[in-house]
N, C-alpha and C positions, 0 to 999 in steps of 0.2 A: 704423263704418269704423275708427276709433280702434281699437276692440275688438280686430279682425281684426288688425291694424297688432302691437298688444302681443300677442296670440296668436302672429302669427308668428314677431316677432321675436323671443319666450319660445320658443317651438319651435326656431328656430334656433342658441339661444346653450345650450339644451338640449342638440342634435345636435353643438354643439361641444363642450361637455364632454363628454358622450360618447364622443366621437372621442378627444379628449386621454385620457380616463380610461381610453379600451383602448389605446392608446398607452404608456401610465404601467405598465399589469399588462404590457404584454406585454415591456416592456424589462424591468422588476422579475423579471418569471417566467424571464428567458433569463440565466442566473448568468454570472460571468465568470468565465473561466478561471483568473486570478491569486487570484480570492477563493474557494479549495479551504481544505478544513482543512489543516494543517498535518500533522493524523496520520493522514489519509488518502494524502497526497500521502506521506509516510513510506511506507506498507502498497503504495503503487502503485510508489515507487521500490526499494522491496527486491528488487522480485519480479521487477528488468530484468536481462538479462545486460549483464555485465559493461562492453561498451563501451558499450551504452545507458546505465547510470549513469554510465560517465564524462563522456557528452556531456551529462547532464542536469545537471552543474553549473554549466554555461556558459548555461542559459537564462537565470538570474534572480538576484538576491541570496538572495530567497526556499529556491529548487531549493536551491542554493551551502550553505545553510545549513542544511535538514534532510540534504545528500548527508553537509556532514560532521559532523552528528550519527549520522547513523547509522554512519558510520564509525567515530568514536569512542569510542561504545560499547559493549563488552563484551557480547558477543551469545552467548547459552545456548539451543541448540536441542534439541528431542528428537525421539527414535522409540522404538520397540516392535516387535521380531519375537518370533514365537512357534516360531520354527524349532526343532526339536530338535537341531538341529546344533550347536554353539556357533559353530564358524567360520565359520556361514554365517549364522546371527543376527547376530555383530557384523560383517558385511561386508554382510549387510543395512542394517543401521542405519545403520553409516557413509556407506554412498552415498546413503541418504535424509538424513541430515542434510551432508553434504558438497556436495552434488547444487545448494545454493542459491547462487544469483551470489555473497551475501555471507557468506562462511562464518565459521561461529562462530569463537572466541579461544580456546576452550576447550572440551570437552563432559568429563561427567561418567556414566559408567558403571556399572549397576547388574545382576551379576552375577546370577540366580536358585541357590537353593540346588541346584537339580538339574544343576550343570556342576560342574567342578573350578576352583576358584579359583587353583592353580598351572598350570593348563591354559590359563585365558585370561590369567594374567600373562604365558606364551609367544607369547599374539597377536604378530604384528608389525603394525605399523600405518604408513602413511605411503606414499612413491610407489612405484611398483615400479622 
């Protein structure tokens, strides 16, 4: 009877770990929100328009301080058209790199020998 006695009560404190032990993975496995990388949360807030980044600096100290990291700095984007046109290659390009919430400080332009380099010094570029 003993036997039976520690059998069960080994069975039961068994079924209790058990229970704690899937308890323990299934909190572990379900990540929190505030413990994102740092450069993903980066890669996810680039990609918001505009006023969504602005309300994203108010969630957190965290948010607060990749927003203005990425503000800060000096941001270099590229594209590639293979237009034969030139002015429509670089009005390609510019709306694909302009086109992002956070637009570069800068871009740097790489003419192909097959346009006139006094041709695309005549681009205008800027608002209309």
């Amino acid at each position: 009877m003993a036997e039976a006695e520690t059998s069960c009560s080994s069975s039961s404190s068994t079924s209790s770990s058990l229970s704690k032990l899937r308890m323990t993975k299934t909190h572990r496995t379900t990540p929190r929100f505030e413990e994102i990388n740092a450069d993903l949360l980066q890669n996810i807030l680039e990609r918001l328009p505009v006023p969504s980044f602005a309300s994203a600096t108010c969630v957190s100290k965290l948010w607060n301080r990749v927003c203005n990291r990425i503000l800060s700095r000096p941001k270099l984007a590229s594209a590639l058209s293979l237009n034969p046109s030139l002015h429509m290659a670089v009005e390609e390009v510019f709306d694909k790199v302009l086109s992002k919430p956070i637009r570069p400080h800068f871009a740097l332009a790489s003419i192909g020998s097959g346009f006139s380099l006094i041709d695309a010094f005549r681009l205008e570029f800027g608002s209309e």
